[in-house]
C-alpha positions as CSV (number, residue, x, y, z in Angstrom):
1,X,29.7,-35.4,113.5
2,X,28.3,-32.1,115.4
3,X,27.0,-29.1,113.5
4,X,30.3,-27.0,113.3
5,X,32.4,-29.9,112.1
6,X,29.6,-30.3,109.5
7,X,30.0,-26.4,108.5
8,X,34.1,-26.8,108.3
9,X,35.3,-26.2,111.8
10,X,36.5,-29.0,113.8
11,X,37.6,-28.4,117.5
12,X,39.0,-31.3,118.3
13,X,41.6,-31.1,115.8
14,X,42.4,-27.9,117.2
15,X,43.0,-29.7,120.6
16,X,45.5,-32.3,118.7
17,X,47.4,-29.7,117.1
18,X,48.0,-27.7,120.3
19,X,49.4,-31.0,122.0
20,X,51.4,-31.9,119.2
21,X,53.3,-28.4,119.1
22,X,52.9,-28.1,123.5
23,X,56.2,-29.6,123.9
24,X,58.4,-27.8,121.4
25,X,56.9,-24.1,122.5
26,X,57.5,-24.7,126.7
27,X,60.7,-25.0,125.3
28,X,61.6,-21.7,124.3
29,X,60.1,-20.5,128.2
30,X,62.7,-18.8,130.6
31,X,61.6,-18.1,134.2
32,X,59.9,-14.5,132.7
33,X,57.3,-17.0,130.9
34,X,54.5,-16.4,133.5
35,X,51.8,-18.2,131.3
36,X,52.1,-19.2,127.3
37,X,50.4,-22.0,125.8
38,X,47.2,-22.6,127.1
39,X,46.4,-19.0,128.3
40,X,44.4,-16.1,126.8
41,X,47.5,-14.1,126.9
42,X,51.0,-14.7,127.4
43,X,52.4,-13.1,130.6
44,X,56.5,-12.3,130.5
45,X,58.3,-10.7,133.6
46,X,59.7,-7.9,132.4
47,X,61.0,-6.9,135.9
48,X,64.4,-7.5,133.8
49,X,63.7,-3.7,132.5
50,X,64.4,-2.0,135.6
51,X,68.4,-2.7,135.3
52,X,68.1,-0.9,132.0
53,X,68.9,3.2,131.8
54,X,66.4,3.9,129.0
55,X,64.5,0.4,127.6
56,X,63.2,1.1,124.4
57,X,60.3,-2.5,123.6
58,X,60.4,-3.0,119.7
59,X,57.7,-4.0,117.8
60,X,57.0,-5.9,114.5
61,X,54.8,-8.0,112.5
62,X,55.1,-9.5,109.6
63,X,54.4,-13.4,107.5
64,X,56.2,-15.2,104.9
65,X,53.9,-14.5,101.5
66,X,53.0,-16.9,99.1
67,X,55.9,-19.5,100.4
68,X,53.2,-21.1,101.8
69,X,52.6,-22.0,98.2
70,X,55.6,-23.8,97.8
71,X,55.5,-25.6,101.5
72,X,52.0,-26.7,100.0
73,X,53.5,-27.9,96.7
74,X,56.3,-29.5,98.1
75,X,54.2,-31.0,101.0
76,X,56.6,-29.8,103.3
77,X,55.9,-27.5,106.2
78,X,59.0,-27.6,108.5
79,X,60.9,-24.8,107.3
80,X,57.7,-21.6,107.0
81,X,57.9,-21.6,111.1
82,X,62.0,-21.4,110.7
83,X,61.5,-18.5,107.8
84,X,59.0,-16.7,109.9
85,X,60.9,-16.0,113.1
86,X,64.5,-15.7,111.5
87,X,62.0,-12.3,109.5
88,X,60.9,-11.1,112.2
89,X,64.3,-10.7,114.4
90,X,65.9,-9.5,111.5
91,X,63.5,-6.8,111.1
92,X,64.4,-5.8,114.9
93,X,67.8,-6.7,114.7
94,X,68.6,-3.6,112.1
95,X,67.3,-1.2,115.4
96,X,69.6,-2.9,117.5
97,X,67.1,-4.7,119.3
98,X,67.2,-8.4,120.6
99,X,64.4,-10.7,120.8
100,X,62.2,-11.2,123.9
101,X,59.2,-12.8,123.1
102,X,57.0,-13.9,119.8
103,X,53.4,-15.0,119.3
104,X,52.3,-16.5,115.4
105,X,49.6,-17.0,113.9
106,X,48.2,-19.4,112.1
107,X,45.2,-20.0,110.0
108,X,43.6,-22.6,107.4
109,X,40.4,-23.8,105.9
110,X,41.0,-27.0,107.4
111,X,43.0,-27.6,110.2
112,X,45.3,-30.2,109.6
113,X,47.0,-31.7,113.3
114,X,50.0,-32.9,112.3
115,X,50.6,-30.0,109.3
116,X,50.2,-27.0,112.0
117,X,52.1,-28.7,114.8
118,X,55.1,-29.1,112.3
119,X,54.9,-25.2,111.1
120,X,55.0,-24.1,115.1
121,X,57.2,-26.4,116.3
122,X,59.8,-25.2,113.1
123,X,58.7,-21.6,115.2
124,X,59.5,-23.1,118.3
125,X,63.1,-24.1,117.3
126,X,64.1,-21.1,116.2
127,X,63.0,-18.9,118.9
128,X,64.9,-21.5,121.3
129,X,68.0,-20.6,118.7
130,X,68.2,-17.1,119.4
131,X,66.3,-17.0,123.2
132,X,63.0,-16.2,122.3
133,X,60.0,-17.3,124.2
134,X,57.3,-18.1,121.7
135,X,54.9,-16.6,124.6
136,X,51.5,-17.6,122.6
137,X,49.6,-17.6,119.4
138,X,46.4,-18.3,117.6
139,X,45.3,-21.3,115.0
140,X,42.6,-20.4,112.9
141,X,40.0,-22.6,110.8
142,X,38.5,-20.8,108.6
143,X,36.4,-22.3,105.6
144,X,35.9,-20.2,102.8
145,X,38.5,-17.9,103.7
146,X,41.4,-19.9,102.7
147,X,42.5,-22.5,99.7
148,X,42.2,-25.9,100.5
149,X,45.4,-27.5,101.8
150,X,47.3,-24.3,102.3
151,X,47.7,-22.0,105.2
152,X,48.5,-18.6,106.3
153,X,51.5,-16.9,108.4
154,X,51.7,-14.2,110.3
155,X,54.2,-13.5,113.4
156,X,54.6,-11.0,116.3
157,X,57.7,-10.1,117.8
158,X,58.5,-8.0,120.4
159,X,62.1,-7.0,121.4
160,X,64.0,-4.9,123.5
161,X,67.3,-2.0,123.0
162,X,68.6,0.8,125.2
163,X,67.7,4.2,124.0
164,X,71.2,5.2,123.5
165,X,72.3,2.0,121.4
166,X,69.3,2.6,119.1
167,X,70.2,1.9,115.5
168,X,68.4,4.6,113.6
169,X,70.9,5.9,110.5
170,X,71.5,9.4,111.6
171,X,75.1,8.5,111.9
172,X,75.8,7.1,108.1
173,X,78.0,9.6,106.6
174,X,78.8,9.9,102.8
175,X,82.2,7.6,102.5
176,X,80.9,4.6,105.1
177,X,81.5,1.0,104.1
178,X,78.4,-1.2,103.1
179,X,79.4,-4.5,103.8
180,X,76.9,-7.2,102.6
181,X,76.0,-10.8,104.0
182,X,75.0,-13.3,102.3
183,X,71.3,-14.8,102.0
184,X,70.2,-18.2,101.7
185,X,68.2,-18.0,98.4
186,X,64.9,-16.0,98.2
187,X,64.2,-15.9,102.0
188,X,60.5,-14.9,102.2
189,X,60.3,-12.4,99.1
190,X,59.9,-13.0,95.5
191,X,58.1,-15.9,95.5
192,X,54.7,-14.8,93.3
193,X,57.2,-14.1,90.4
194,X,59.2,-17.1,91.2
195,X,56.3,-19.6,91.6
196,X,55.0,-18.0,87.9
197,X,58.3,-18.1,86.4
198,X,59.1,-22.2,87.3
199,X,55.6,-23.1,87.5
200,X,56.1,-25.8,84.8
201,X,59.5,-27.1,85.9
202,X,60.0,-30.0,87.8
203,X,60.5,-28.7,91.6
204,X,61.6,-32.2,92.9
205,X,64.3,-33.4,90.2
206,X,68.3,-32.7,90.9
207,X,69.5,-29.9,89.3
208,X,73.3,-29.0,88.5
209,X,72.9,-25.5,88.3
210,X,71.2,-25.4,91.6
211,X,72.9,-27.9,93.4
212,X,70.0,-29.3,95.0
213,X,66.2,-29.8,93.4
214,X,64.0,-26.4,92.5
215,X,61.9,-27.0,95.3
216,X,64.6,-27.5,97.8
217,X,66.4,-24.2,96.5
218,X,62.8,-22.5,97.1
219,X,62.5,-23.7,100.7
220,X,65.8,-22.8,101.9
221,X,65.3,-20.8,105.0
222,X,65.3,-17.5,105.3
223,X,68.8,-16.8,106.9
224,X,68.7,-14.7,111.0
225,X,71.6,-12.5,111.7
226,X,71.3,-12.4,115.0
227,X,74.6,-13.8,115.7
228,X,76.4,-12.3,113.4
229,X,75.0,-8.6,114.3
230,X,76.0,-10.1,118.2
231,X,80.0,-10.5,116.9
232,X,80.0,-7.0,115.0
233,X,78.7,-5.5,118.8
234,X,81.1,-7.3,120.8
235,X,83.9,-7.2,118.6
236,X,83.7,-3.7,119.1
237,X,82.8,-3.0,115.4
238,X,81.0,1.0,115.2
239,X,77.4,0.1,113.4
240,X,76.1,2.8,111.5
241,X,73.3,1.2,109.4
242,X,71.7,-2.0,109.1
243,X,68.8,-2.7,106.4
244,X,67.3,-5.9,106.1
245,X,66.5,-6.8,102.5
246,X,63.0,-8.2,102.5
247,X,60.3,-6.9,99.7
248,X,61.3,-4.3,97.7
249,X,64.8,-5.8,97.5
250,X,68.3,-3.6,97.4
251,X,66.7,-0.6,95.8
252,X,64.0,0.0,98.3
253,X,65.2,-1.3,101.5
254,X,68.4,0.5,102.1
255,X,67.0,4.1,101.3
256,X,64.7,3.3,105.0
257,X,67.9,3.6,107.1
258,X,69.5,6.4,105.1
259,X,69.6,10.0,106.3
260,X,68.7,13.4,104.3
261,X,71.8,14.1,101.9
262,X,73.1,10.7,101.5
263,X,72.4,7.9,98.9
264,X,74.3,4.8,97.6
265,X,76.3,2.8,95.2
266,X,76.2,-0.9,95.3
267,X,79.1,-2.6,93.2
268,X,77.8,-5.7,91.1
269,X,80.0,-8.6,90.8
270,X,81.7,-7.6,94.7
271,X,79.5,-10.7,95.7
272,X,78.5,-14.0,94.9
273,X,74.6,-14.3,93.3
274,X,73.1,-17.4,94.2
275,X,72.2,-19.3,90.9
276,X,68.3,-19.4,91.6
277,X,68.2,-15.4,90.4
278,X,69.9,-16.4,87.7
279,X,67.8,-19.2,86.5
280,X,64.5,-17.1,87.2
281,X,66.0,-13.8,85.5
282,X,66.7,-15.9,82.7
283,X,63.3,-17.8,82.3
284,X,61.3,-15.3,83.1
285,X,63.1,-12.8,80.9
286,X,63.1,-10.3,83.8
287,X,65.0,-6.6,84.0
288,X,68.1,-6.2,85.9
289,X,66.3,-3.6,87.5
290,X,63.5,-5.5,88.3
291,X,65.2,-8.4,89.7
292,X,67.1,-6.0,92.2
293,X,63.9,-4.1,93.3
294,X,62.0,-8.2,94.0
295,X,64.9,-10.2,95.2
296,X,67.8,-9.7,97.9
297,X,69.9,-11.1,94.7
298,X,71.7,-12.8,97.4
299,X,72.5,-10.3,99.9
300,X,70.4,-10.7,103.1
301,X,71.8,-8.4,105.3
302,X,73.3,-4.8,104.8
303,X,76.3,-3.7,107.7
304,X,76.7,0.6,107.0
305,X,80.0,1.1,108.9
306,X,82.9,3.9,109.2
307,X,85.6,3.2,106.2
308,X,88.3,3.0,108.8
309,X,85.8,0.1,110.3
310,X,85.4,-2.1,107.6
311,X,88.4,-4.2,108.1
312,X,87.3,-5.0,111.4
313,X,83.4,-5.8,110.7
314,X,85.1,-8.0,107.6
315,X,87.6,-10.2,110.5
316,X,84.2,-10.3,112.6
317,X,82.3,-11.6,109.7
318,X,84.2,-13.7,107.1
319,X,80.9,-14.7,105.1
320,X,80.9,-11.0,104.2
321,X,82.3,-8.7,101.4
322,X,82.1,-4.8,100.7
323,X,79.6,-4.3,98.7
324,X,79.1,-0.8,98.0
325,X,79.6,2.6,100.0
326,X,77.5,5.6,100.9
327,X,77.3,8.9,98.6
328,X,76.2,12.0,98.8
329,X,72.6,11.9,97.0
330,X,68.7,11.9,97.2
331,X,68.3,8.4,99.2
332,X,68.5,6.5,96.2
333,X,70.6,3.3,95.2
334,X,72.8,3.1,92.2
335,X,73.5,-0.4,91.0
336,X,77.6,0.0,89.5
337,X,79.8,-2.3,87.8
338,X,82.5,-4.0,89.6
């Protein structure tokens, strides 16, 4: 063993994990990948631009929190990739932008082969889902910096929009639709007061409440509305808003896209609440108002359209309800009944 094994750094690992994951990234490569894997920097063509009136390139980065501490408990570390990138083009998607490229990054205190190449190649398979070269990355071994046996996740996306079909809010008015889709559980926000709350339950025993085991509920994957956003567009449904309901849940995520003057009411009970909020509200004898200001409560996506437009967007989307509409207020949500 040579002296930076010895100190917690081993190199050839880093080589195993690289081919391990090599096939499943040159996957997501069109002919714009110039270089990816193996280079010190990606290279995409973006000679694609020049059709474009007014390209606008849209940026974001962002990781999947402590459900890294649940892929570690569960021993399970296919889905964190999947969760990652479905994040990070949702948080694009609500500026009307699609995906063109994504890099990750990836770090432990001991780099595991087999554990990395299963969290990138999840990566991979998603950014081949929704046409998304996963131009590069980085995996990190860090001793001392990180718990044994758990990693961390961080992803960069890059997409691109024309400057007039930015999606920015200025045209919510007070009396637009807000028509909710669903999530598929906690998606990557929550999870510190989730983990605490069912700490001492058993995470791989059926439940009947959950339909599936706690750990299984926890892991679902964080759901991308990509394709959904793509059959409001070219259904010819008029998008005024979209938020994305990530940390800070309904109450904080939904004021971003509204303009001066405006505010909202969501309508409890207009959609179906996935049991896990119930089962962690009730355990962890946690305030409606807090619940709604962690969790998505089971609404993933928010769709801000015209009143007259909400018929359509609901025929275009038939996993989706009204939820709520836009006021006149202080950009504030207020959580109704019925």
């Amino acid at each position: 063993m040579n002296s930076y094994a010895q100190s917690g750094v081993d190199i050839a690992a880093g080589a195993r994990a690289t081919a391990l994951m090599a096939s499943a990234v040159r996957a997501t490569y069109g002919a714009e990948v110039l270089a990816g894997i193996g280079a010190f920097g990606g290279l995409f063509d973006a000679a694609a631009l020049k059709a474009m009136a007014a390209p606008v390139l849209v940026a974001s980065t962002d990781g999947v929190g402590t459900k890294t501490k649940v892929a570690a408990r569960m021993g399970r570390w296919d889905t964190i990739g999947r969760d990652l990138v479905s994040h990070c083009v949702n948080d694009i998607l609500v500026q009307g932008a699609r995906p063109l490229f994504f890099l990750d990054y990836v770090a432990s205190s001991s780099l595991n082969p087999e554990q990395i190449a299963a969290v990138v190649t999840g990566a991979a398979e998603t950014c081949q889902t929704v046409g998304c070269a996963l131009l590069g990355g980085e995996t990190a071994e860090m001793p001392g910096v990180y718990q044994p046996g758990e990693i961390d996740l961080v992803g960069t996306i890059i997409g691109l929009v024309e400057r007039e079909s930015i999606i920015d809010g200025s045209r919510i008015t007070p009396g637009d639709a807000i028509i909710g889709l669903p999530s598929s559980g906690l998606h990557t926000n929550g999870y510190s007061l989730a983990r605490r709350v069912l700490d001492d339950l058993d995470w791989h025993e059926f439940r009947e409440d959950l339909g599936g085991s706690i750990g299984e509920t926890l892991l679902a994957v964080h759901r991308c509305y990509l394709e959904p956003a793509r059959r409001l567009w070219d259904g010819g449904a008029a998008v005024s808003g979209l938020a994305h309901i990530t940390g800070g849940g309904l109450i904080d995520n939904l004021p971003r896209i509204l303009p001066d003057g405006t505010g909202a009411v969501i309508r409890r009970g207009s959609w179906q609440v996935p049991p896990v909020f119930a089962l962690i509200q009730r355990l962890g004898a946690v305030p409606d108002d807090e619940m709604f200001h962690v969790f998505n409560m089971g609404l993933g996506m928010l769709v801000v359209v015209p009143p007259e437009q909400a018929q359509l967007a609901l025929a275009l989307l038939p996993d989706a309800a009204v939820v709520g509409e836009i006021v006149a207020g202080s950009k504030r949500v207020t959580l109704a009944e019925g």
